[in-house]
C-alpha positions as CSV (number, residue, x, y, z in Angstrom):
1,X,0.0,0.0,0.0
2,X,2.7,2.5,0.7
3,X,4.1,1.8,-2.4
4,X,0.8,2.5,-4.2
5,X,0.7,5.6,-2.5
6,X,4.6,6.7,-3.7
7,X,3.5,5.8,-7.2
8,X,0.6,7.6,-6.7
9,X,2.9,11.2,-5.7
10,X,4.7,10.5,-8.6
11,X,2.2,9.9,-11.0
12,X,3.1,6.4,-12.7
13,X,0.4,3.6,-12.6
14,X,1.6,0.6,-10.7
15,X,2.1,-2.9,-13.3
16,X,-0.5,-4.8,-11.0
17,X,-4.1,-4.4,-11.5
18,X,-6.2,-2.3,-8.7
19,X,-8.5,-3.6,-6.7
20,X,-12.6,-2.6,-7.0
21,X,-13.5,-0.3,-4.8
22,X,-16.7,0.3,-3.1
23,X,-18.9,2.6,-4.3
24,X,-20.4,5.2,-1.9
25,X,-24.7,4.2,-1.1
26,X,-27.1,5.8,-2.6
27,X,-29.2,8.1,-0.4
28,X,-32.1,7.8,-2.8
29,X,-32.4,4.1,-2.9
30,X,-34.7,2.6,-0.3
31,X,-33.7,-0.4,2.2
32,X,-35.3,-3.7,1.5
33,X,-37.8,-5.2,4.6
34,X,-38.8,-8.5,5.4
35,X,-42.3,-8.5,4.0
36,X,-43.7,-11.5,6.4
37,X,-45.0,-9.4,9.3
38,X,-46.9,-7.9,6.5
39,X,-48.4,-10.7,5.5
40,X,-49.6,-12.1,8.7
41,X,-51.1,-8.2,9.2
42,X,-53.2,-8.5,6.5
43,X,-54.6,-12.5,7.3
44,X,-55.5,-11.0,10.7
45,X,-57.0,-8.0,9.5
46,X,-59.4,-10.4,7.6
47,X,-60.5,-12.7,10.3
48,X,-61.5,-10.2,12.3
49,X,-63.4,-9.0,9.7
50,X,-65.0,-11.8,9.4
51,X,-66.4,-12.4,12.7
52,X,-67.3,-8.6,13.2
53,X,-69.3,-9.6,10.2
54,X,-70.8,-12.9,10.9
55,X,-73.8,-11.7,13.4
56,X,-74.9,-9.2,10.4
57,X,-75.2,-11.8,8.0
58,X,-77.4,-14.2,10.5
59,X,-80.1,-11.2,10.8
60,X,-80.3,-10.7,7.3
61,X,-80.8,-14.3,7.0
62,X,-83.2,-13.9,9.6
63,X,-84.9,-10.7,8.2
64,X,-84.9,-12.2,4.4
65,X,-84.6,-15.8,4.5
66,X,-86.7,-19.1,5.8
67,X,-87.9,-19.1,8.7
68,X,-85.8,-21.7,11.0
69,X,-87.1,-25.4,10.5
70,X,-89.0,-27.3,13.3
71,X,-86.9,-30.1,14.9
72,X,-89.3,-32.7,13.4
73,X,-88.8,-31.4,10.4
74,X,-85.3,-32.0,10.1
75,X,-85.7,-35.3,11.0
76,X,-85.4,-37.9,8.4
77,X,-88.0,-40.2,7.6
78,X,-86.1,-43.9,8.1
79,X,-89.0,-45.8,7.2
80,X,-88.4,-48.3,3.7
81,X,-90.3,-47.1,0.6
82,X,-92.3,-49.5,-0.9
83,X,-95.1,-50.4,-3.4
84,X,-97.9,-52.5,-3.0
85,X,-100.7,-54.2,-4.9
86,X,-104.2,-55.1,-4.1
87,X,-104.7,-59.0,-4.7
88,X,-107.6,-60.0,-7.2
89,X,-108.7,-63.1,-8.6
90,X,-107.3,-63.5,-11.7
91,X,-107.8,-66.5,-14.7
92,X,-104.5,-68.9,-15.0
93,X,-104.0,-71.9,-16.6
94,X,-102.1,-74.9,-15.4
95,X,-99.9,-75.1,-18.5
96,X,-96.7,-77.9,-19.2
97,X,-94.1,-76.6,-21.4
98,X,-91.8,-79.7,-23.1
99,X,-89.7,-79.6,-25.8
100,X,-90.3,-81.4,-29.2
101,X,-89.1,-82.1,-32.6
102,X,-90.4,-81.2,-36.0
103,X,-91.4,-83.4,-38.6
104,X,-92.8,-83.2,-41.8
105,X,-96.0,-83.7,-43.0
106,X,-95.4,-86.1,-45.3
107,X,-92.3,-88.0,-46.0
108,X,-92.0,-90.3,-48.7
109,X,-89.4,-92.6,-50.3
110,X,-90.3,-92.6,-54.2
111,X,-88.9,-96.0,-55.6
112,X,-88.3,-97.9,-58.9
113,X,-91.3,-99.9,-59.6
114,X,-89.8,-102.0,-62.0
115,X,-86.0,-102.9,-62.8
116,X,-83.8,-101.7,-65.5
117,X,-81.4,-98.8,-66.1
118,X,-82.4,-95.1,-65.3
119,X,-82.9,-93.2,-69.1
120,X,-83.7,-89.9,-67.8
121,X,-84.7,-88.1,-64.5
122,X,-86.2,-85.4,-64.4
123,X,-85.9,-84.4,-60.5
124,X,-83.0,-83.0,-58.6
125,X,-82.3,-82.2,-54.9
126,X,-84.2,-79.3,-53.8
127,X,-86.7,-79.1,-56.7
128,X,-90.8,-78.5,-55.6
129,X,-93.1,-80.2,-57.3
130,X,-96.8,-79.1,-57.4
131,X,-99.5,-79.9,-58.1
132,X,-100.0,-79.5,-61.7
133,X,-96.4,-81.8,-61.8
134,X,-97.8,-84.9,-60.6
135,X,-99.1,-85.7,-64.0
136,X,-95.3,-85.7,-65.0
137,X,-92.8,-88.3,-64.4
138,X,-90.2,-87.7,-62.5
139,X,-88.1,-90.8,-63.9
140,X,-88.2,-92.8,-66.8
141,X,-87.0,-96.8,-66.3
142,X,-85.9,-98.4,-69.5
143,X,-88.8,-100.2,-70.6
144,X,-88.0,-102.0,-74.6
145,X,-88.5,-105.2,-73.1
146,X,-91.5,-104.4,-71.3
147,X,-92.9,-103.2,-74.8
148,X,-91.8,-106.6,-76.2
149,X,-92.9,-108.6,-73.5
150,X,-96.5,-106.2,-74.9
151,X,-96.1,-107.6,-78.4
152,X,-95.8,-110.7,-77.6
153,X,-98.6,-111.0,-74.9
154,X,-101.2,-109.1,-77.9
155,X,-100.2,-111.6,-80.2
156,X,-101.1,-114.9,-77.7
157,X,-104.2,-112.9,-77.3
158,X,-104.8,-112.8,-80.9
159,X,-104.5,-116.2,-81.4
160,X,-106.4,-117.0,-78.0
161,X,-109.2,-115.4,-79.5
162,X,-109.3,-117.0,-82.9
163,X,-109.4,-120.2,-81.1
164,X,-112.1,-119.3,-79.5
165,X,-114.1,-118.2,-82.1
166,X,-113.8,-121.6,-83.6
167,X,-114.9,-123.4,-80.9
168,X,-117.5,-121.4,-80.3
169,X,-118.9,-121.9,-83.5
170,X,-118.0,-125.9,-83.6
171,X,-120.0,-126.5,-79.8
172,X,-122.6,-124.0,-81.6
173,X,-123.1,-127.1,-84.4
174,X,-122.7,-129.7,-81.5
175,X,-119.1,-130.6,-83.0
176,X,-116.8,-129.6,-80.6
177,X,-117.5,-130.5,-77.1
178,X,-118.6,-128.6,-73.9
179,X,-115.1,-129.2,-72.3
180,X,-112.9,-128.0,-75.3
181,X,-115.1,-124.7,-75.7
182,X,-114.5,-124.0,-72.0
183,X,-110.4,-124.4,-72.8
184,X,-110.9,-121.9,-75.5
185,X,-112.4,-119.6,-73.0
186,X,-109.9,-119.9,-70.1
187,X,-107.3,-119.2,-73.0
188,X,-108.5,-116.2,-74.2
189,X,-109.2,-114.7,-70.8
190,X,-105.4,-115.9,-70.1
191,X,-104.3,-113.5,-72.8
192,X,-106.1,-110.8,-71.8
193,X,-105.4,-110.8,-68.5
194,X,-101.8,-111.2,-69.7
195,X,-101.9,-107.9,-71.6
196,X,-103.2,-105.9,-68.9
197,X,-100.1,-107.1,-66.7
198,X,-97.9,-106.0,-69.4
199,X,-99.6,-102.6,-69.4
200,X,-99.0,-102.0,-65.5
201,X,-95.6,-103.1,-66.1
202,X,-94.4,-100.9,-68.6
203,X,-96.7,-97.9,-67.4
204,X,-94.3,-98.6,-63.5
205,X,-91.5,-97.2,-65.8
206,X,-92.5,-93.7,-65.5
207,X,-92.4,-92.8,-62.0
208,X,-94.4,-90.3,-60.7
209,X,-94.7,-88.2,-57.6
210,X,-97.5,-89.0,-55.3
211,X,-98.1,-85.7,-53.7
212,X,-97.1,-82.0,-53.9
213,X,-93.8,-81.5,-52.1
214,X,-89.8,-80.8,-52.2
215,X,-87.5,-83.5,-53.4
216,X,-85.7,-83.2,-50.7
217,X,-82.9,-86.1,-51.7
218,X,-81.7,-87.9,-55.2
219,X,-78.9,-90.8,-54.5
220,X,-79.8,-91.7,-58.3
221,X,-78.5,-90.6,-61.4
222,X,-79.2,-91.0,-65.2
223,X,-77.7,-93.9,-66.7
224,X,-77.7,-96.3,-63.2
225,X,-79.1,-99.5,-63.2
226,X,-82.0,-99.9,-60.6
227,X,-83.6,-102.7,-58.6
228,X,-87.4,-103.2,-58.6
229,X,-88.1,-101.2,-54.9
230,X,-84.9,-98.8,-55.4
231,X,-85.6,-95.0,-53.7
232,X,-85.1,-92.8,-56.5
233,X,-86.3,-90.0,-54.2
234,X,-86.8,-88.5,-51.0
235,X,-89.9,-86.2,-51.3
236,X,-91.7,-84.4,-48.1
237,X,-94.5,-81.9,-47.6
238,X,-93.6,-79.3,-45.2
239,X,-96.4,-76.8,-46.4
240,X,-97.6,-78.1,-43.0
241,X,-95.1,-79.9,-40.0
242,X,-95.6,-82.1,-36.9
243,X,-93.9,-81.5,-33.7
244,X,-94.3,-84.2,-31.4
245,X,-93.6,-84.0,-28.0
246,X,-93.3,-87.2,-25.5
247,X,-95.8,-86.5,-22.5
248,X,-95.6,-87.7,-19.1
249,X,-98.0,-90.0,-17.9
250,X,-98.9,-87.8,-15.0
251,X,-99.9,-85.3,-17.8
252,X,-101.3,-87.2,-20.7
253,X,-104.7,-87.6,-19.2
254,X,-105.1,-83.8,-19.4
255,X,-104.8,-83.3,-23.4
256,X,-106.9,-84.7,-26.1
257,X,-107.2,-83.7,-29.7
258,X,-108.1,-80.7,-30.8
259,X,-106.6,-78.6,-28.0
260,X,-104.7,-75.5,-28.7
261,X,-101.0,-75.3,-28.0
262,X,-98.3,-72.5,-28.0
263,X,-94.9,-73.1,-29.8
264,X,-91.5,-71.4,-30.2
265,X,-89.2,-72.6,-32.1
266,X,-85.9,-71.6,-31.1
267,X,-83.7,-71.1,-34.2
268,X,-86.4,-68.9,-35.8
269,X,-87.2,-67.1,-32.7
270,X,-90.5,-67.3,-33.1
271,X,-94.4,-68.2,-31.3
272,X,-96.4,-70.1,-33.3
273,X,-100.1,-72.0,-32.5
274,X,-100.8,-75.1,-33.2
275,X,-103.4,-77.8,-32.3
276,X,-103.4,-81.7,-31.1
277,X,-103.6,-84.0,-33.8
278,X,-102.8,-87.1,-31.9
279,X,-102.5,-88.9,-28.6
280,X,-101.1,-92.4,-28.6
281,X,-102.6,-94.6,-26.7
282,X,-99.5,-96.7,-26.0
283,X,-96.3,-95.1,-24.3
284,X,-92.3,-95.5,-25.6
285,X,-90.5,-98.5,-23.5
286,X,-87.2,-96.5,-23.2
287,X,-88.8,-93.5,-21.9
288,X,-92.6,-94.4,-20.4
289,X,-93.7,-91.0,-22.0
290,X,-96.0,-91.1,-24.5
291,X,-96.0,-89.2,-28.0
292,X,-98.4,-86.4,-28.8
293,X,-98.5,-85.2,-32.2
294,X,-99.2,-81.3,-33.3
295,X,-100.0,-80.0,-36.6
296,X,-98.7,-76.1,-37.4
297,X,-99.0,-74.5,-40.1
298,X,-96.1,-73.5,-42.0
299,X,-97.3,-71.2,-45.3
300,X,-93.5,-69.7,-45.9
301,X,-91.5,-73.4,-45.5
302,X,-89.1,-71.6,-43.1
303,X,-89.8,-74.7,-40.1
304,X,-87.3,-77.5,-41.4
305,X,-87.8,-80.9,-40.0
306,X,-85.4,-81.9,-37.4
307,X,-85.8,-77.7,-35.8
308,X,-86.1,-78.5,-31.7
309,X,-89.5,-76.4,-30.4
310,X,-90.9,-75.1,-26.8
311,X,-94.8,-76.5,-26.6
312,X,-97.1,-75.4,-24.2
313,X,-100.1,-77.0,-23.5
314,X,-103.0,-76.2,-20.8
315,X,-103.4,-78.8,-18.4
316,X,-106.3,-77.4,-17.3
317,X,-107.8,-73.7,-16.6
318,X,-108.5,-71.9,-13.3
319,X,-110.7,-69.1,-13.5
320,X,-110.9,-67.2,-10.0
321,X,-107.1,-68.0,-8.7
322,X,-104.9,-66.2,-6.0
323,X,-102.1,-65.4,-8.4
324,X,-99.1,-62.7,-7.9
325,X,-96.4,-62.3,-9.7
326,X,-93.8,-64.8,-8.7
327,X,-90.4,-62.0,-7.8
328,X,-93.1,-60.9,-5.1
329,X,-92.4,-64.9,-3.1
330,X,-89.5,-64.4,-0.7
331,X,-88.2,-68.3,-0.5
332,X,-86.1,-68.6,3.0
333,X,-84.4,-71.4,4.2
334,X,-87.9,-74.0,4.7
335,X,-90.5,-71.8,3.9
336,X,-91.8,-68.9,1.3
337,X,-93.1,-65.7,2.8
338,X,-95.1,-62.6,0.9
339,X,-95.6,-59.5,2.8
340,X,-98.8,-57.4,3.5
341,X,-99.1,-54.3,4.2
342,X,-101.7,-52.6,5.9
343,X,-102.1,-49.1,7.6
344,X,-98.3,-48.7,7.2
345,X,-97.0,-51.8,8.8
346,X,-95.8,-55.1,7.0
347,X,-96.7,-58.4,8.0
348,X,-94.6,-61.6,7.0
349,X,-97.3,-64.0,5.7
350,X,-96.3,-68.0,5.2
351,X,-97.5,-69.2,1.5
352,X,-98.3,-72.4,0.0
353,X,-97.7,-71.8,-4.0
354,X,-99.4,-73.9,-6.9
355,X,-99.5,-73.3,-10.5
356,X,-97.0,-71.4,-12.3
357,X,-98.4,-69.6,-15.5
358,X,-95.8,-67.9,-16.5
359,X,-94.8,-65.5,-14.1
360,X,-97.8,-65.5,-12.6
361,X,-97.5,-68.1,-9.6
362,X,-100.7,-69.3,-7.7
363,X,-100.9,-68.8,-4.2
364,X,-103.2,-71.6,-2.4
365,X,-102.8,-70.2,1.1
366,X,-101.5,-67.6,3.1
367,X,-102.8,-64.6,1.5
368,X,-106.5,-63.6,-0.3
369,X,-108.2,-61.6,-2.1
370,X,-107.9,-57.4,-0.9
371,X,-104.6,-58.2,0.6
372,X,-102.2,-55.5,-0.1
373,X,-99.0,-57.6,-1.3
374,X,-95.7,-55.5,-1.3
375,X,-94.4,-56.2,-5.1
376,X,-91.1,-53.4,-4.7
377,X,-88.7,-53.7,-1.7
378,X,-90.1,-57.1,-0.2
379,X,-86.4,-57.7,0.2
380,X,-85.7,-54.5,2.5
381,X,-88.7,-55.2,4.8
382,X,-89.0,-57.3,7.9
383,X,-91.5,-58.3,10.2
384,X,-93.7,-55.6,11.7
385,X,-91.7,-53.1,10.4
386,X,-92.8,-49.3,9.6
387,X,-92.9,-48.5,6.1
388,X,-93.9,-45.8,3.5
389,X,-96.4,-46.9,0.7
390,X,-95.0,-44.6,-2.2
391,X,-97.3,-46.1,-4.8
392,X,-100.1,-48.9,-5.0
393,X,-99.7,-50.8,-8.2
394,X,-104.0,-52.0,-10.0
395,X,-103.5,-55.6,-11.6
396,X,-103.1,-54.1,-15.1
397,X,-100.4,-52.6,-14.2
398,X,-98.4,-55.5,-12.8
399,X,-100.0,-57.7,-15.7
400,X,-98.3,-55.4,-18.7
401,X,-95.1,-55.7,-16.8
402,X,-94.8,-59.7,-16.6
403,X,-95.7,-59.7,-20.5
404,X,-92.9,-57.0,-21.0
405,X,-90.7,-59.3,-19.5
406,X,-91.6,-62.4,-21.8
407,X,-91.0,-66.0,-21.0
408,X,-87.8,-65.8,-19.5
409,X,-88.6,-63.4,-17.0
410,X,-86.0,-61.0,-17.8
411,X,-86.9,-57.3,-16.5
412,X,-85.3,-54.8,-19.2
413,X,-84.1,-51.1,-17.8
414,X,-86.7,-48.3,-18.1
415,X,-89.8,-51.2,-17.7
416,X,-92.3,-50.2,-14.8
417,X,-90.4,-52.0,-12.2
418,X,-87.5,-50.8,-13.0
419,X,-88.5,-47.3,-12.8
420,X,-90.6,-48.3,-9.4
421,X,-87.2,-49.7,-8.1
422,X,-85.4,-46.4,-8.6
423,X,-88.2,-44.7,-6.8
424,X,-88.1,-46.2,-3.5
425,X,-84.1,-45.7,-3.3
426,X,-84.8,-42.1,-3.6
């Protein structure tokens, strides 16, 4: 330093670099503050304006608002939500469903009536023949020496009757004897009888269809030698089907023809009617069940044989039955329960259930008619509980449901106990 100071007297810089020095503050420029104290100034500023306000806004809401609620009515209600329906008796039938097989109408092997090889056919798999075809052969048998086997029987027939003649004239004169012109007459009738056979020989080598249908199979083909009896074709009438459906013996007694029946067939998806066409009188030995036969009508040929069908048939009908719908049944452990209301409490009542139509189940004891049944949130009730009735269902009501829901039972979303279901969870 004092050698920076000499250099300094005399004016010369100094070789080594000088240091920075400080420069003198700035009386203008402001310290810097810690600005947390502010902070926490300002968040207790607000809370106490908060609670100086807090009173003020309670009497405006007192001046302006609601008056304050009772203490019963804040309580909430606790008791289930339900809906009930007033029992009535109602028509059901005592129905058995089973499953059959179709069959068709008419099923037919068409066969070769006489031997000899196939010239022409005039069929093939999957033709119809109608009516106005049957005239037509289907198949033509070779038949050259059936027409010989014709020549030659109308030429013995020829001569037959020549012989005849003569003796007929020879006994006339009392020549030829009684015995001779009764040879002469067995001969002749011989020959004719021989031509006629002839005839339905050759006319068994056009084959013809014996009824309206489909040729449904043709093994054969032109040029093949067939046997006397050979199929040639397979020909059924499905314009109209059978199904036929083995029937216990505990239900047989119940169904005689005529009777209506209901039928889906599953692969078309679709309800048909049909009516009883046969009851056998004896029963299968495999199975002890014995076959019932149904005629349906099939105008668009879209039932095949061999399709598997749902039949119902009525066992018998009950006009004035206890009948609920069956999800209404709560089955326990060794029993089946249905609840009642009345004058807001439910009542657990022991059933006895009969016949099932559907989903219509009938109740033989337990419960009658004006009973209040609980049809939505049986399951949430118990004995001699409190509840709220939100909605009382009429018959109708419960009636276009179950058909909504079809055979199977199935409820779809936005059907009338679907919507009743979301209702008593609100």
């Amino acid at each position: 330093m004092e050698k920076d100071a000499e250099l300094e007297q005399l004016d010369i810089e100094p070789p080594w670099p000088e240091p920075p020095r400080p420069e003198p503050p700035n009386p203008e420029t402001p310290k810097r503050r810690n600005a947390a104290p502010a902070l926490f100034g300002i968040v207790l500023a607000l809370t106490a304006l908060f609670f100086m306000l807090a009173p003020v806004g309670k009497a405006l809401a007192k001046a302006f608002g609601e008056p304050p609620r009772k203490a019963e009515e804040l309580k909430v209600d606790q008791r289930p939500r339900i809906v009930v329906a007033q029992i009535q008796p109602v028509g059901i039938n005592d129905t058995i469903r089973l499953p059959g097989a179709v069959e068709p109408w008419l099923r037919v092997s068409v066969a070769a009536e006489s031997g000899g090889r196939l010239e022409k056919l005039a069929v093939r798999e999957g033709q119809s023949i109608g009516e106005t075809d049957l005239k037509q052969p289907i198949a033509l048998v070779d038949e050259s020496i059936v027409r010989a086997q014709l020549q030659t029987a109308e030429v013995d027939h020829g001569l037959a009757k020549a012989t005849f003649e003569r003796a007929e004239e020879l006994h006339r004169k009392g020549v030829a004897s009684k015995e001779e012109f009764d040879q002469a007459q067995r001969n002749l009738d011989f020959a004719r009888s021989q031509i006629e056979l002839v005839k339905v020989q050759l006319a068994h080598c056009s084959v013809h269809a014996p009824f309206a249908g489909i040729a449904d199979r043709v093994p054969v083909e032109e040029g093949d030698f067939l046997d006397r009896g050979q199929p040639i074709c397979e020909l059924i009438d499905v314009s109209r089907v059978k199904v036929v459906v083995s029937v216990p013996e505990m239900d047989v007694p119940f169904l005689k023809v005529g009777d209506q029946t209901w039928i889906n067939v599953e692969a078309l998806d679709r309800n048909l009617t049909g009516k009883i066409i046969h009851v056998s009188m004896l029963s299968d030995d495999r199975t002890r069940t014995f076959p019932v036969k149904i005629e349906v009508a099939n105008p668009g040929l879209d039932i095949r044989p061999g399709m598997i069908a749902r039949v119902t048939m009525i066992r018998r009908k009950l006009p004035d039955a206890v009948a609920i719908p069956m999800f209404c049944v709560v089955p326990l452990v060794s029993r089946m329960v249905v609840f009642v209301e009345k004058d807001g409490i439910v009542r657990e009542r022991e059933v006895k259930v009969g016949v099932l139509d559907g989903q219509l189940i009938q109740i033989t004891s337990g419960i009658g008619p004006g009973d209040r049944v609980v049809v939505v949130g049986q399951r949430q009730v118990q004995d001699a509980q409190e509840v709220k009735v939100v909605q009382e269902l009429k018959p109708e009501d419960y009636m276009r449901e179950l058909e909504s829901r079809g055979a199977a039972g199935m409820r779809f979303p936005g059907t009338l106990m679907d919507n009743l279901e979301k209702l008593i969870e609100q």
